[in-house]
N, C-alpha and C positions, 0 to 999 in steps of 0.2 A: 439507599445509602444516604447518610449524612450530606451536606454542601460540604461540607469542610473536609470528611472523610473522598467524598470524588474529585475534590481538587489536591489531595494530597495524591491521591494515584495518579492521576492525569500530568502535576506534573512530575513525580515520580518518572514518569511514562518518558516526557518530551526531553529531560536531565539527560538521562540512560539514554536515549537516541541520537542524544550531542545537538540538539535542538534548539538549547538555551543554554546561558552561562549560570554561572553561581549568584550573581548577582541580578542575570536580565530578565524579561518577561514578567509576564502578572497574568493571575487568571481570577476568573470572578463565577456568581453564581447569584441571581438573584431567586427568593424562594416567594414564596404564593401570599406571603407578607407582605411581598415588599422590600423586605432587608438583602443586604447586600453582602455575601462571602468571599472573601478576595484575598489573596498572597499577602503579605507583610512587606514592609517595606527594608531591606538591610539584614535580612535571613538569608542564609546560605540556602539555594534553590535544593542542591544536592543532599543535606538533612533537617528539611523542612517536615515537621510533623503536623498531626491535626492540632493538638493545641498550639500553634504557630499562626494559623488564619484566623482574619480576623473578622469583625460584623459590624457593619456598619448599617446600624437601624433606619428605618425610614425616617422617622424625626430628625436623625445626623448624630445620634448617638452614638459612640463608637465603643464598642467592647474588644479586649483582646490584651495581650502581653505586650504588643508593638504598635508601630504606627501602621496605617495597612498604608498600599501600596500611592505612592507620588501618582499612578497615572490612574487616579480614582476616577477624576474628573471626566476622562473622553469614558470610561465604563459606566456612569452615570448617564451621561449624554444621549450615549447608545442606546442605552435600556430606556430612557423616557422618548427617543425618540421610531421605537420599535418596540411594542408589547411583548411580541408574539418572541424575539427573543427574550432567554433568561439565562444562557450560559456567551461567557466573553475570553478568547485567547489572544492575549497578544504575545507574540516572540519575536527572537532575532536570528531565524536557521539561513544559515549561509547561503544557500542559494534565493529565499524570496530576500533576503537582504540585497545582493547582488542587483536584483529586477530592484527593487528600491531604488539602488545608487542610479543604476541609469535610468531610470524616472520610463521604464515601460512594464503594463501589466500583460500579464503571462500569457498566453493560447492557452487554453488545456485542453483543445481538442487533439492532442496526441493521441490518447486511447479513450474510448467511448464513454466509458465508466465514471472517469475524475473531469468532464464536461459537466455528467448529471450530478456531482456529488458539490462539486464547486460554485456552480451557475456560473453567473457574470460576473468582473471582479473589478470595482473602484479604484482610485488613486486620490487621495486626499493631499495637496500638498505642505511644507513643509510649516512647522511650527513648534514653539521650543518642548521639548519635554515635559511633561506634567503641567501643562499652561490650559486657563481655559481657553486659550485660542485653539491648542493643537485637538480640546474636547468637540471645537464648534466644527473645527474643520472635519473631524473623520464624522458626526452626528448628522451635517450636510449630506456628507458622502451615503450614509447610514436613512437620507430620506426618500432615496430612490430604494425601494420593495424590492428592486432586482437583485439586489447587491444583499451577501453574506458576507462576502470577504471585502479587504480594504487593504492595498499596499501604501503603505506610508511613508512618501518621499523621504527618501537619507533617515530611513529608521528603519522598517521591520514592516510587518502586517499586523491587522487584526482582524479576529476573524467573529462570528457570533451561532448562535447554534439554538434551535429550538429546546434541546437539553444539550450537558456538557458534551456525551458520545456524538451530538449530531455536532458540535462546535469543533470537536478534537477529530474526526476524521475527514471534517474540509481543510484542517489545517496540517493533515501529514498530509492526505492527497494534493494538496497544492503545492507543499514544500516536492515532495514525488515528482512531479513533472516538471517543476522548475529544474529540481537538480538533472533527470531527464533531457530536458532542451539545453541546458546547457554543456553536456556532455554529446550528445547529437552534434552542436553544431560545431565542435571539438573535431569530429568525423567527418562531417559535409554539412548538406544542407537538414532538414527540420520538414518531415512532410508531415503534413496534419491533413484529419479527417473533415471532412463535408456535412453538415448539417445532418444530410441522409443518412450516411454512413453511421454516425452516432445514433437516429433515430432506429436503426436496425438492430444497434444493440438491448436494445429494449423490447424488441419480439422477439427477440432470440430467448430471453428467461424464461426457463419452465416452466409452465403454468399446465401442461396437459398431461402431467404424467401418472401413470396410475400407482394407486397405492395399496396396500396389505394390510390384514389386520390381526393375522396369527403371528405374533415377534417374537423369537427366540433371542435370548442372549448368554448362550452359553460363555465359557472362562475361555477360549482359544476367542471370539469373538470381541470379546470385553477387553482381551491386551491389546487386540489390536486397535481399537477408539482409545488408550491410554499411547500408546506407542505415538497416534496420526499426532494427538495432541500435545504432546513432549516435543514433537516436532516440528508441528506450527508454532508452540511457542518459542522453539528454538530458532526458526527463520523469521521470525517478528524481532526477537532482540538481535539480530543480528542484521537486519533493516534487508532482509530478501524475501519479505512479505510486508505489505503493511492490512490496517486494521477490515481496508474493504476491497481486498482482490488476494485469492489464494487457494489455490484448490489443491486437495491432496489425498488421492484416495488410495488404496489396498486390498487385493484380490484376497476372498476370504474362500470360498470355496468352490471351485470348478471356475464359473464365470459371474458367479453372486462377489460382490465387493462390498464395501464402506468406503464413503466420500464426507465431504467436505457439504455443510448446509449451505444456504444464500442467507442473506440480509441477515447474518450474526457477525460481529468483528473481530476479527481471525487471534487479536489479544485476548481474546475471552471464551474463544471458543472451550470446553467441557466434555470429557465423553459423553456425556446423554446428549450431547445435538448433534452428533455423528450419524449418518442417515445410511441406512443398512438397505442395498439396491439387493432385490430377488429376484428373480426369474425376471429381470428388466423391471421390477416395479419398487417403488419406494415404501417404506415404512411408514405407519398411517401417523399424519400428523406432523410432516414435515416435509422441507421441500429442498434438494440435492442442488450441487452450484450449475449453474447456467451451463456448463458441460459435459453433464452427466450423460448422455448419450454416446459425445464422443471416447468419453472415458471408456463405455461400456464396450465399444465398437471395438476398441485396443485390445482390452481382453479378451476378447469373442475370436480377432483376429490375430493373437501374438503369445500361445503359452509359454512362452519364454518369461513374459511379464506381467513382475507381481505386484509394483506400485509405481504411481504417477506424481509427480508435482508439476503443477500450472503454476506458474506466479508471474511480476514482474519488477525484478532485481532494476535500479538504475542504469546499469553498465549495460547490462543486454538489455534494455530498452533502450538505451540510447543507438544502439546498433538497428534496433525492432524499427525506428521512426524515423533514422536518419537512411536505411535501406542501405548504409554501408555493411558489409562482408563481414560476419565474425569467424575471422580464420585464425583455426586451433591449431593450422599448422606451425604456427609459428612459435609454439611451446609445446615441446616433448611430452610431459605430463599430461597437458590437457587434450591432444590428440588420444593418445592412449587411449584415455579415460572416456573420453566422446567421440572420437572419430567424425568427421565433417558435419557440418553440422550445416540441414540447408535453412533457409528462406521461403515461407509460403504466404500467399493473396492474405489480406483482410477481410475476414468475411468465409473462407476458403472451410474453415473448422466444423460451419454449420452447414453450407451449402451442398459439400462434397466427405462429409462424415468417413464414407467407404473410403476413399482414395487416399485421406490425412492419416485413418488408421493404418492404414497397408505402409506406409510410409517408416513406422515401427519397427516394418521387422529387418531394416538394414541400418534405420537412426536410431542412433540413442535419443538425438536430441533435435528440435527443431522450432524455429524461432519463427514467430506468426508477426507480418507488420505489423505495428499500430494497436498490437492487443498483447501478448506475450510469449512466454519462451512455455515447451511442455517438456520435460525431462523423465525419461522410465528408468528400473529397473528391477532386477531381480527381487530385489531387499529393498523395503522401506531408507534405513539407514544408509544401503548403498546409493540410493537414488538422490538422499539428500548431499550423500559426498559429490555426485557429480553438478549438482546444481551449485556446492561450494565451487568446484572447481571453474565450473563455466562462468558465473560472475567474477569468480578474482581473476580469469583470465580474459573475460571482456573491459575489466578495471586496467587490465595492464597494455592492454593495446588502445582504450582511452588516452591513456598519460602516454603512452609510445605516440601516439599522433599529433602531438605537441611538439615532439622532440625529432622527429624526421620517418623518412619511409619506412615500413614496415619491411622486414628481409623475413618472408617465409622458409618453413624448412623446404627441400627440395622432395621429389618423388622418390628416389636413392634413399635419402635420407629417411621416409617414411617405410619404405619397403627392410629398411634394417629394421625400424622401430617391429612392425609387424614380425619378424624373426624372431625379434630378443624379447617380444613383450607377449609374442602367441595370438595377436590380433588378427583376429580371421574378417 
């Protein structure tokens, strides 16, 4: 794809996610020239097309309709003072702004995943807008090898990316756990993972699984890799998936399913990278998400259910790492809909596979610390309505925790529910 044409989706991308304003942020692209592709300056973010960005040559030539972007200069800086990047985001998403104002960088050790995705994260201080001062400060920042990201005192982040997709998903994954921690500590306190514990999620990925190489894809088959992915992209623009954590599979026949790949980004996923599990084994030429086992275990253990989603929604994560209770009972509907929902170990998923399965057949739904929320159900679609439910109603006992104690329904109260709703 074009520079021009991936900076228009990308930020397409970050508009649509409420990420940036009409006016804020800049993204760039340097290509194997040398030249430099970057936003405009004074374009409306929201109907920015590809003839909108501009180029700016390595000689300082500038082509384009407009002026490109005021904060050219710290995008320059950064690319000469790191090769190895070639893609540059900067925004202003509400919560790394937040860590901005009060002048501290994040943890992201909350879940395993967005440690390795983010690394270590800078703090350049402050310096005016579009100044080559505020270029020297973040380029400084930019000369320690550690650092991708860069929180920028009373302004925003920036972030760099060996290509644009490696630039754009440390910048949701970190916007993700900011807004995360900050909604945790809304609840209690903020527990974070140990060096170890992170390092654990990294032998946990599949690498030993076996694979097939007779592949059917019959038309009952093929709906349903169009269906998983109508639905990933549905939990993507609705920010209850982002681009590198999301697993979403469907029982296709007996205990053979389709899941969700690894290392593809859940905005992009396609039915052909849908990986089709047989007799326990994967489709030759692909590799199923870091959970495929325990997925498999569910099915094996629970005819009842016919799809799964993993994800990690903000709201129930903030509940996932703060270890505070996500109690349904205190809205009607989402009781109903999920019935109590418990709490298991970190780590728990892989170690004890058997016993998280069995767990299935009395939970709809159940929230892993520190990694995420798994939600079944009969129906693809049904499954997704409950995981709507479960986040707007971990959203509403967030903001409920701002405003005074939570008043659960009572056991009376649930025991009627159970009558009038047929909850067994």
């Amino acid at each position: 794809m074009h520079p021009a044409e991936q900076i228009k989706v990308i930020i397409d991308r970050i508009y649509r996610s409420g990420m940036t304003t009409t006016s804020g942020g800049n993204i760039s692209i340097r290509d194997k020239n040398g030249d430099i592709w970057i936003t405009p300056s004074g374009v409306d973010k929201g109907s920015l097309t590809v003839k909108d960005i501009m180029q700016v040559k390595r000689d300082g030539t500038i082509l384009g309709q407009h002026k490109p972007s005021s904060e050219l200069p710290f995008h320059k800086a950064i690319y000469n003072e790191r090769p190895e990047i070639t893609s540059i985001i900067h925004a202003h998403p509400p919560a790394l702004v937040a860590f901005s104002i009060a002048g501290i960088v994040p943890d992201t050790k909350i879940v395993p995943q967005a440690n390795n995705i983010c690394g270590d994260i800078g703090f350049a201080p402050y310096a005016t807008p579009g100044s080559e001062d505020l270029g020297e400060k973040i380029a400084d920042e930019f000369k320690d090898t550690r650092y991708k990201a860069v929180i920028m005192e009373n302004h925003g982040v920036v972030l760099g990316g060996t290509d644009m997709m490696d630039a754009y998903q440390r910048f949701e994954t970190l916007e993700f756990c900011c807004r995360t921690i900050i909604n945790a500590k809304r609840l209690g306190q903020v527990n974070y993972l140990s060096d170890e514990q992170v390092s654990q999620y990294v032998n946990h990925l599949p690498t030993n699984v076996s694979h097939f190489m007779d592949i059917e894809y019959p038309s009952d088959e093929r709906a349903i890799r169009t269906e998983m992915v109508e639905i990933i992209r549905r939990a993507c623009n609705q920010g209850l998936m982002i681009s590198t954590y999301g697993t979403v599979s469907t029982r296709w026949r007996g205990d053979d399913f389709l899941i969700t790949p690894s290392n593809i980004a859940r905005w992009d996923i396609v039915p052909n990278d849908i990986v089709q599990i047989k007799n326990g084994m994967a489709e030759a030429g692909k590799t199923p998400s870091r959970s495929v086992a325990l997925h498999q275990r569910i099915y094996q253990l629970n005819p009842h259910i016919n799809s799964i989603i993993c994800t990690q929604p903000v709201n129930l994560m903030a509940h996932a790492v703060s270890g505070s209770k996500f109690d349904v009972r205190t809205i009607p509907e989402s009781w109903i809909f999920l019935q109590d929902v418990p709490s298991i170990h970190f780590g728990l998923i892989y170690n004890d596979v058997d016993s998280v399965a069995k767990m299935f057949n009395k939970n709809r739904a159940v929230l892993v610390e520190n990694d995420s929320v798994f939600i079944t159900g009969d129906k693809l679609l049904n499954c997704f309505d409950y995981l709507e439910v479960a986040e707007f109603s971990a959203n509403s006992l967030v903001m409920a925790s701002s405003i005074g104690s939570l008043q659960p329904i009572g056991d009376s109260e649930i025991e009627d529910l159970k009558v009038a709703f047929n909850v067994r």
